[in-house]
DSSP file (Angstrom, degrees, kcal/mol; ACC not computed):
  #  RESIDUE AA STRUCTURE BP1 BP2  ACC     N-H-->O    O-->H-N    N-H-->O    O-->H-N    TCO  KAPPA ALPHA  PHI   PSI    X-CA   Y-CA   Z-CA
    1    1 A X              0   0    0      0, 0.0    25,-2.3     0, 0.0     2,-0.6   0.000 360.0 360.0 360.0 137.0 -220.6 -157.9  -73.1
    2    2 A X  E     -a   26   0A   0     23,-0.3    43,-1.8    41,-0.1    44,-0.7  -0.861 360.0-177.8 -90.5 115.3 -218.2 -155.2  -74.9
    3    3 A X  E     -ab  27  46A   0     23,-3.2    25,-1.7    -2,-0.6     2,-0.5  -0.974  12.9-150.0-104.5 141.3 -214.7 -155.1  -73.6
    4    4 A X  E     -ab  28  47A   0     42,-1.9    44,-2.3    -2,-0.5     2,-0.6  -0.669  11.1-159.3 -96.8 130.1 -211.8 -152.7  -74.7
    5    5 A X  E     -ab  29  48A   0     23,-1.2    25,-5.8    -2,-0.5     2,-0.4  -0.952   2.0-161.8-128.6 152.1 -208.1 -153.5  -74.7
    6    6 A X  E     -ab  30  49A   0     42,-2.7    44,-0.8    -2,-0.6     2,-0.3  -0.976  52.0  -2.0-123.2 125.3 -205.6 -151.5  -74.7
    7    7 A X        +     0   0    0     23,-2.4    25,-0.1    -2,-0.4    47,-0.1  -0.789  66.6 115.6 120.1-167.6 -201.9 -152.2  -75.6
    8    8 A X  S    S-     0   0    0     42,-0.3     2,-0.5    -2,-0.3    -1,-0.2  -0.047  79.9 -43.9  83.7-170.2 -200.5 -155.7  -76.8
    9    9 A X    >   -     0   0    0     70,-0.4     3,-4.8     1,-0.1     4,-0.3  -0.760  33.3-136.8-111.3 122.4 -199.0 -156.1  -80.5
   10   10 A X  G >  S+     0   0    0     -2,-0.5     3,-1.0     1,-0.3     4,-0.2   0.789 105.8  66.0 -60.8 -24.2 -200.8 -154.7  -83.8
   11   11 A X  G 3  S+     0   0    0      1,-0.2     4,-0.3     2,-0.1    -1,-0.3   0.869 106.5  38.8 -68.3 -29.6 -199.6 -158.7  -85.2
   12   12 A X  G <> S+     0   0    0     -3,-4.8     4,-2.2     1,-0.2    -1,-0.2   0.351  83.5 110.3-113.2  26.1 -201.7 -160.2  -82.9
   13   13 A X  T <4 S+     0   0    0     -3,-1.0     4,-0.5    -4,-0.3    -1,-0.2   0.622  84.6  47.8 -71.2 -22.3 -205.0 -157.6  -83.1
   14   14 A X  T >> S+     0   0    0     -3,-0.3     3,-4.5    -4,-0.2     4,-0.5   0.893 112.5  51.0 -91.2 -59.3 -207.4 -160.3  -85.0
   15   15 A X  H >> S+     0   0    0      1,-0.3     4,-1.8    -4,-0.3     3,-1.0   0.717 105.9  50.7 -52.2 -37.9 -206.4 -163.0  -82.5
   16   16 A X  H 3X S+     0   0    0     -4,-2.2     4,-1.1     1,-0.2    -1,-0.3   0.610 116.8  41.8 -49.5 -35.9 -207.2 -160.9  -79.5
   17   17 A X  H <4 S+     0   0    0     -3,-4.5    10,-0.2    -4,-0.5    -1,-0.2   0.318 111.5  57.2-108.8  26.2 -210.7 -160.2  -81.2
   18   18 A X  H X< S+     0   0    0     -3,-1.0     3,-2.0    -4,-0.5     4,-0.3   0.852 109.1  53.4-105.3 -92.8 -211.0 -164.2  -82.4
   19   19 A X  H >< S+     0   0    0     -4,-1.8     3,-3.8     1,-0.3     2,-2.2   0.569 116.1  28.2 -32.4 -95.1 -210.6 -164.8  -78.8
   20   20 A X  T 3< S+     0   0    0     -4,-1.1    -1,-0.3     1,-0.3   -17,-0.1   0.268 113.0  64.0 -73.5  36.9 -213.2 -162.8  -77.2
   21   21 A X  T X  S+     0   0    0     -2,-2.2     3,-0.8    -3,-2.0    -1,-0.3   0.597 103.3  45.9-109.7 -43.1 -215.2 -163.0  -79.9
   22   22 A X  T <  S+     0   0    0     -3,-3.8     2,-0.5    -4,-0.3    -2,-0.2   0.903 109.9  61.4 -96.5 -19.1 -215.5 -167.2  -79.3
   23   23 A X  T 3  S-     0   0    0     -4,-0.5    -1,-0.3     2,-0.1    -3,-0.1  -0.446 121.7-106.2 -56.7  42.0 -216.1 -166.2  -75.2
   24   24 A X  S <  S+     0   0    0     -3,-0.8     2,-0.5    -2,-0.5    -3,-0.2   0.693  88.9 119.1  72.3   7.8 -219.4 -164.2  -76.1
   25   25 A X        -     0   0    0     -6,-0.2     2,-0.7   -23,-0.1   -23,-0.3  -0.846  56.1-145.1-107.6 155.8 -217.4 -160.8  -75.4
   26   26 A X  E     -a    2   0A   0    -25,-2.3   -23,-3.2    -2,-0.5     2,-0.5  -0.860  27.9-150.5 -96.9 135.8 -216.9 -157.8  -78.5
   27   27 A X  E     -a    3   0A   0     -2,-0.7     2,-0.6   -10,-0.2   -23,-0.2  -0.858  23.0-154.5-105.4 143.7 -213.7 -156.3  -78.1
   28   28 A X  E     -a    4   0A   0    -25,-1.7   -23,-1.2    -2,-0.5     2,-0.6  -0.861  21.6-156.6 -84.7  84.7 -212.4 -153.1  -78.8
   29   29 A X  E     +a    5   0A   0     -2,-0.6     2,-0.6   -25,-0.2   -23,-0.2  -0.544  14.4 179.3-101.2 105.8 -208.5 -153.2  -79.4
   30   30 A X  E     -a    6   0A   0    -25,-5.8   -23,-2.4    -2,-0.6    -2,-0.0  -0.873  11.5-166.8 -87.7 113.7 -206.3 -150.2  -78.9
   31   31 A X        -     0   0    0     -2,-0.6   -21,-0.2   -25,-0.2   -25,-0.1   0.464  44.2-105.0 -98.7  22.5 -203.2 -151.2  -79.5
   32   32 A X  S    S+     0   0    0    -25,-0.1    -1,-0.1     3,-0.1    23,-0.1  -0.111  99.6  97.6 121.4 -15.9 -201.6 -147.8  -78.0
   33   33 A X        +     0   0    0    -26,-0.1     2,-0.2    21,-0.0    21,-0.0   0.442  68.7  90.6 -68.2   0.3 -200.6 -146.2  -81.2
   34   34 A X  S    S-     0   0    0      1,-0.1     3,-0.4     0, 0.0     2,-0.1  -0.695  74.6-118.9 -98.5 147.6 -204.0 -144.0  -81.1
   35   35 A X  S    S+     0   0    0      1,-0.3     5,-0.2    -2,-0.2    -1,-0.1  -0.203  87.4   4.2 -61.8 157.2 -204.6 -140.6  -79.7
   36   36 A X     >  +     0   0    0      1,-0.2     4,-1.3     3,-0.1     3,-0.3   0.692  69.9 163.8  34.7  55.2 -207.0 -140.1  -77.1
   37   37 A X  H  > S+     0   0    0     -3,-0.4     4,-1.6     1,-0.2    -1,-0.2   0.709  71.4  66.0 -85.9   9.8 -208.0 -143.6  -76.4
   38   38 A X  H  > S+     0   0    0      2,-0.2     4,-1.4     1,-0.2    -1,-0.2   0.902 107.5  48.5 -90.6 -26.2 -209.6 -143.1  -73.2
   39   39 A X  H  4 S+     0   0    0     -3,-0.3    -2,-0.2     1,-0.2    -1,-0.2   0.982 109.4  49.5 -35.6 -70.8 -212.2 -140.9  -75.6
   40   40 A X  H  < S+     0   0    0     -4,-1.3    -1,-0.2    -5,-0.2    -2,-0.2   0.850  96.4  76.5 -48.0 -37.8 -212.6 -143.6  -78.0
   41   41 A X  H  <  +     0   0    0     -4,-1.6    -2,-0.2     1,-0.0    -1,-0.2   0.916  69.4 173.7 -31.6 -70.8 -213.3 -146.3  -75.0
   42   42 A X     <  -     0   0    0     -4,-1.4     2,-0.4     1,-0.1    -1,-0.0  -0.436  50.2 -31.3  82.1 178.6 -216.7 -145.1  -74.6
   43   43 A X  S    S+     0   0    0     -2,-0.1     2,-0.2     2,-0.0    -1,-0.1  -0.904  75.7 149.5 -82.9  85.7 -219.0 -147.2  -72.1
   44   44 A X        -     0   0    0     -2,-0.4   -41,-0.1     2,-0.2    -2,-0.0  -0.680  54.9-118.4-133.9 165.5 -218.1 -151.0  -71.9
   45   45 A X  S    S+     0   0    0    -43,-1.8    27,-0.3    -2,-0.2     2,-0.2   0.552  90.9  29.9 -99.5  17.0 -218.4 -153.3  -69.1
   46   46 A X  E     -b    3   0A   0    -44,-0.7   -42,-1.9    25,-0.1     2,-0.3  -0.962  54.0-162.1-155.8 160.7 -214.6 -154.0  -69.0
   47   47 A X  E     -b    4   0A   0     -2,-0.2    27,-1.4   -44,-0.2     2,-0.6  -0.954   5.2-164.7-150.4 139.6 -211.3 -152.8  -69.7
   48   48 A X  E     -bc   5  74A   0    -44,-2.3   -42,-2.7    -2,-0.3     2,-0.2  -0.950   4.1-162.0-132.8 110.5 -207.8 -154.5  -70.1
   49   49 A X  E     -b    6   0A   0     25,-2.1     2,-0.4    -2,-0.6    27,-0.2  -0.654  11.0-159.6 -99.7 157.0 -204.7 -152.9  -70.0
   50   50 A X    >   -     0   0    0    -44,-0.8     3,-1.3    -2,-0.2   -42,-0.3  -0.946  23.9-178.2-165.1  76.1 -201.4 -154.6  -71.5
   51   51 A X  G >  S+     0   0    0     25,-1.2     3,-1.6    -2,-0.4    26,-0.2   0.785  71.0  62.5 -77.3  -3.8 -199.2 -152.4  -69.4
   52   52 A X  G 3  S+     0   0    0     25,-0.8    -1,-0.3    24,-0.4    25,-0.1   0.624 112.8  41.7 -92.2 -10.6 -195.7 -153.6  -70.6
   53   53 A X  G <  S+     0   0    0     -3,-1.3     2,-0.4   -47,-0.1    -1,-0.3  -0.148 104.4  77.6-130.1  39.3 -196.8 -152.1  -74.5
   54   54 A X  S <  S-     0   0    0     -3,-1.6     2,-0.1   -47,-0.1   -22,-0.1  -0.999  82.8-116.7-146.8 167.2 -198.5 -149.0  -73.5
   55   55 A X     >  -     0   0    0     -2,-0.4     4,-2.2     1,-0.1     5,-0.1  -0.435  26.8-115.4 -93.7-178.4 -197.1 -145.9  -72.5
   56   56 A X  H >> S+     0   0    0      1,-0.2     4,-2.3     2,-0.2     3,-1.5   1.000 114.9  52.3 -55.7 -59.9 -197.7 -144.4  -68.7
   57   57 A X  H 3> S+     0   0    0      1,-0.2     4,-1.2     2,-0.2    -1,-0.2   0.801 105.8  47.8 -26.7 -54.9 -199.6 -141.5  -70.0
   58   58 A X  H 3> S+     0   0    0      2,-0.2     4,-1.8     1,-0.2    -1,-0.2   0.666 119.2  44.8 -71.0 -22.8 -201.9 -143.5  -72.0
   59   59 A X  H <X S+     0   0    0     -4,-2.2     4,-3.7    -3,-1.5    -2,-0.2   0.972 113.3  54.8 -48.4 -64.7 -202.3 -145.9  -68.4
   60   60 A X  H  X S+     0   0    0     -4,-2.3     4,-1.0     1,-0.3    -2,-0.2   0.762 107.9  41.1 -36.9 -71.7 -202.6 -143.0  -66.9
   61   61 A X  H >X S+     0   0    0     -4,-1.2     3,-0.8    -5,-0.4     4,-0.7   0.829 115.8  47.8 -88.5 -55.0 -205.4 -141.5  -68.9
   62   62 A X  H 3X S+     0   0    0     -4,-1.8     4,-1.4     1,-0.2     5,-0.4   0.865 104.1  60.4 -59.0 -42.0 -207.6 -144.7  -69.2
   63   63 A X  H 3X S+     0   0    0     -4,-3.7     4,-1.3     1,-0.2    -2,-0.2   0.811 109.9  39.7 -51.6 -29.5 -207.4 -145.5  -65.7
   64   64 A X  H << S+     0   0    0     -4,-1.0    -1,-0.2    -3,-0.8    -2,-0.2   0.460 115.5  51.0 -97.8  -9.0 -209.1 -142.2  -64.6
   65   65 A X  H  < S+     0   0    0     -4,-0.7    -1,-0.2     2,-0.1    -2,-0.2   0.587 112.8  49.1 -88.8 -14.1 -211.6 -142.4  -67.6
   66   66 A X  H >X>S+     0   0    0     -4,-1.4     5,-2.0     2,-0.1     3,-0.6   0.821 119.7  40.5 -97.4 -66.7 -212.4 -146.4  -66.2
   67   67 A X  T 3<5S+     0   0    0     -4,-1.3    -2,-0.1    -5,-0.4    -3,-0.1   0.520 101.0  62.7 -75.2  -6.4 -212.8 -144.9  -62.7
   68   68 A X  T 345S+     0   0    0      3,-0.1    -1,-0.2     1,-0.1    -2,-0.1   0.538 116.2  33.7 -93.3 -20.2 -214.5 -142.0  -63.6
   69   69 A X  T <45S-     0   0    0     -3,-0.6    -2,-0.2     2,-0.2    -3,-0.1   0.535 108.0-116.1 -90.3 -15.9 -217.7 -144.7  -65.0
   70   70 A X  T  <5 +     0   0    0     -4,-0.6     2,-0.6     1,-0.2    -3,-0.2   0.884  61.9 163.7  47.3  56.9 -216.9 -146.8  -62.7
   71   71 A X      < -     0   0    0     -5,-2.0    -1,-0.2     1,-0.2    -2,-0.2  -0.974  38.0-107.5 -82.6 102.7 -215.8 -149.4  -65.6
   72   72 A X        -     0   0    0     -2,-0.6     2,-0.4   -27,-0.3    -1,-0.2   0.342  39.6-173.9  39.0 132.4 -213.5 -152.6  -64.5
   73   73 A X        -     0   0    0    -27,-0.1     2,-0.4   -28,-0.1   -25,-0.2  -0.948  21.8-167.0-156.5 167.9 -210.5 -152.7  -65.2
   74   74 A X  B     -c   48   0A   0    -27,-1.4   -25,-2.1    -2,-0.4     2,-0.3  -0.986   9.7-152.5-149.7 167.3 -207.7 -154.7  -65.1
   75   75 A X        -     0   0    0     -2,-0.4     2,-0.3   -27,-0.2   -25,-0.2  -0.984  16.7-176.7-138.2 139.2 -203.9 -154.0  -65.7
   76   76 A X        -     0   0    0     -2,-0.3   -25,-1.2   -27,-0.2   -24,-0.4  -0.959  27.8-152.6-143.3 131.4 -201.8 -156.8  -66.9
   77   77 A X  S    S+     0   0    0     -2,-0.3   -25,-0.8   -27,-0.2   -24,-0.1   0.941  76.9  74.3 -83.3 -51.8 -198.1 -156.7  -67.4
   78   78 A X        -     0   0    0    -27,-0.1    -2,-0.1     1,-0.1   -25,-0.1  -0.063  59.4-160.0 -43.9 136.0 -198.2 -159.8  -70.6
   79   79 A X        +     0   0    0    -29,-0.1   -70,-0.4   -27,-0.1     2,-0.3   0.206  42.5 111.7-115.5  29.7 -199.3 -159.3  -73.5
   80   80 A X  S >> S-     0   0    0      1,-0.1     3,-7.9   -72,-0.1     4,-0.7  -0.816  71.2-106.8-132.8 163.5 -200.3 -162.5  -75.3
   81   81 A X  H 3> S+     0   0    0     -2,-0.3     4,-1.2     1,-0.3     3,-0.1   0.696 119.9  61.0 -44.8 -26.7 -204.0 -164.3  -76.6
   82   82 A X  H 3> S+     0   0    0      1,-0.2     4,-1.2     2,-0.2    -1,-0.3   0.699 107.1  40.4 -76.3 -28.6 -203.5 -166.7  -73.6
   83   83 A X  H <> S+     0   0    0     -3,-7.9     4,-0.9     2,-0.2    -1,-0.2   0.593 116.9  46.0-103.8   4.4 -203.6 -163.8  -71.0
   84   84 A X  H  X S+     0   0    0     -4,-0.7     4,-1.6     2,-0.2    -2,-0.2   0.670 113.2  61.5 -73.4 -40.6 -206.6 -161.7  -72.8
   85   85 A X  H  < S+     0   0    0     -4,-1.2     3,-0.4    -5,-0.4    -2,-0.2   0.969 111.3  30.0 -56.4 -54.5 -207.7 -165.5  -72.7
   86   86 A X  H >< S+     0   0    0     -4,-1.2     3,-3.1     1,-0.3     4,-0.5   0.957 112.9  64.9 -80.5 -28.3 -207.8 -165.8  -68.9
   87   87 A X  H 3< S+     0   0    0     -4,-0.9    -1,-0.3     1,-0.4    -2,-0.2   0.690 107.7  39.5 -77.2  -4.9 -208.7 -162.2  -68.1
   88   88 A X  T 3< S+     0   0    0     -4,-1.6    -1,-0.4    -3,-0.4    -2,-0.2   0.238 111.2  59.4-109.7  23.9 -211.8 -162.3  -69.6
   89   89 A X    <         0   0    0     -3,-3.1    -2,-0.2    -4,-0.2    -3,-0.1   0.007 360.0 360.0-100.9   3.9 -212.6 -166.3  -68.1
   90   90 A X              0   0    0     -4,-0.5    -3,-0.1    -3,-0.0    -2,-0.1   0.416 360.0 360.0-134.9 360.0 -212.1 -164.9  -64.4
Protein backbone atom coordinates (compact mmCIF):
# COMPACT_ATOMS: atom_id res chain seq x y z
CA UNK A 1 0.00 0.00 0.00
CA UNK A 2 1.27 3.75 -0.74
CA UNK A 3 0.42 6.34 1.90
CA UNK A 4 1.19 10.14 1.83
CA UNK A 5 1.82 12.29 4.90
CA UNK A 6 1.59 15.51 5.22
CA UNK A 7 3.05 17.81 7.91
CA UNK A 8 5.16 16.63 11.06
CA UNK A 9 9.03 17.76 11.40
CA UNK A 10 11.61 17.68 8.38
CA UNK A 11 14.09 16.02 11.59
CA UNK A 12 12.07 13.16 11.81
CA UNK A 13 11.26 12.54 7.72
CA UNK A 14 13.52 9.19 7.53
CA UNK A 15 11.84 7.87 10.70
CA UNK A 16 8.38 8.40 9.51
CA UNK A 17 9.42 6.45 6.22
CA UNK A 18 11.53 3.67 8.51
CA UNK A 19 8.27 3.22 10.12
CA UNK A 20 5.93 2.51 7.35
CA UNK A 21 8.39 1.15 5.46
CA UNK A 22 8.81 -1.89 8.33
CA UNK A 23 4.55 -2.12 8.26
CA UNK A 24 4.53 -3.11 4.45
CA UNK A 25 3.23 0.57 3.59
CA UNK A 26 5.62 3.27 1.02
CA UNK A 27 5.17 6.58 2.24
CA UNK A 28 5.22 9.79 0.68
CA UNK A 29 6.19 12.70 3.27
CA UNK A 30 5.28 16.24 2.80
CA UNK A 31 6.44 17.85 5.38
CA UNK A 32 4.26 21.21 4.52
CA UNK A 33 7.10 23.31 3.19
CA UNK A 34 6.10 22.35 -0.52
CA UNK A 35 3.80 24.01 -2.94
CA UNK A 36 0.96 22.39 -4.22
CA UNK A 37 1.07 19.18 -2.31
CA UNK A 38 -2.36 18.08 -2.94
CA UNK A 39 -0.90 17.84 -6.78
CA UNK A 40 2.08 16.01 -5.80
CA UNK A 41 -0.24 13.34 -3.64
CA UNK A 42 -1.33 11.63 -6.68
CA UNK A 43 -3.46 8.39 -6.10
CA UNK A 44 -2.58 6.43 -2.85
CA UNK A 45 -4.75 4.39 -0.74
CA UNK A 46 -4.23 6.69 2.40
CA UNK A 47 -3.57 10.02 3.60
CA UNK A 48 -2.33 11.43 6.98
CA UNK A 49 -2.51 14.80 8.03
CA UNK A 50 -0.27 16.18 11.02
CA UNK A 51 -2.63 19.06 11.50
CA UNK A 52 -0.79 20.95 14.40
CA UNK A 53 2.51 21.48 11.62
CA UNK A 54 0.56 22.31 8.56
CA UNK A 55 -1.03 25.33 7.59
CA UNK A 56 -5.15 25.53 7.10
CA UNK A 57 -4.79 26.21 3.50
CA UNK A 58 -2.61 23.34 2.85
CA UNK A 59 -5.52 21.11 5.11
CA UNK A 60 -7.73 22.74 3.32
CA UNK A 61 -6.45 21.83 -0.10
CA UNK A 62 -5.63 18.07 0.58
CA UNK A 63 -8.78 17.37 2.16
CA UNK A 64 -10.79 18.31 -1.01
CA UNK A 65 -8.15 16.61 -3.29
CA UNK A 66 -8.62 13.23 -0.73
CA UNK A 67 -12.36 13.59 -1.15
CA UNK A 68 -12.44 14.35 -4.51
CA UNK A 69 -10.69 10.35 -5.13
CA UNK A 70 -12.39 9.28 -2.57
CA UNK A 71 -8.79 8.59 -0.77
CA UNK A 72 -8.85 8.05 3.27
CA UNK A 73 -7.78 10.22 5.17
CA UNK A 74 -7.08 10.90 8.43
CA UNK A 75 -6.25 14.22 10.43
CA UNK A 76 -4.19 13.94 13.46
CA UNK A 77 -3.32 16.86 15.75
CA UNK A 78 0.47 14.93 17.07
CA UNK A 79 3.06 14.77 15.18
CA UNK A 80 5.43 12.04 16.33
CA UNK A 81 6.72 8.22 14.77
CA UNK A 82 4.55 6.63 17.49
CA UNK A 83 1.21 8.29 16.05
CA UNK A 84 2.17 7.67 12.13
CA UNK A 85 2.90 4.32 14.05
CA UNK A 86 -0.76 3.75 15.19
CA UNK A 87 -2.50 5.45 12.25
CA UNK A 88 -1.37 3.15 9.88
CA UNK A 89 -1.92 -0.23 12.54
CA UNK A 90 -5.75 0.71 12.77
Amino acid sequence: MCAALVGGMDRLKREYIDVAKKGGVKLKVFTGKENRVADQIGSCGLVIVFTNKVSHKARIEVAAHAKSRGIPMKMLHSCGVSTLRKALEA
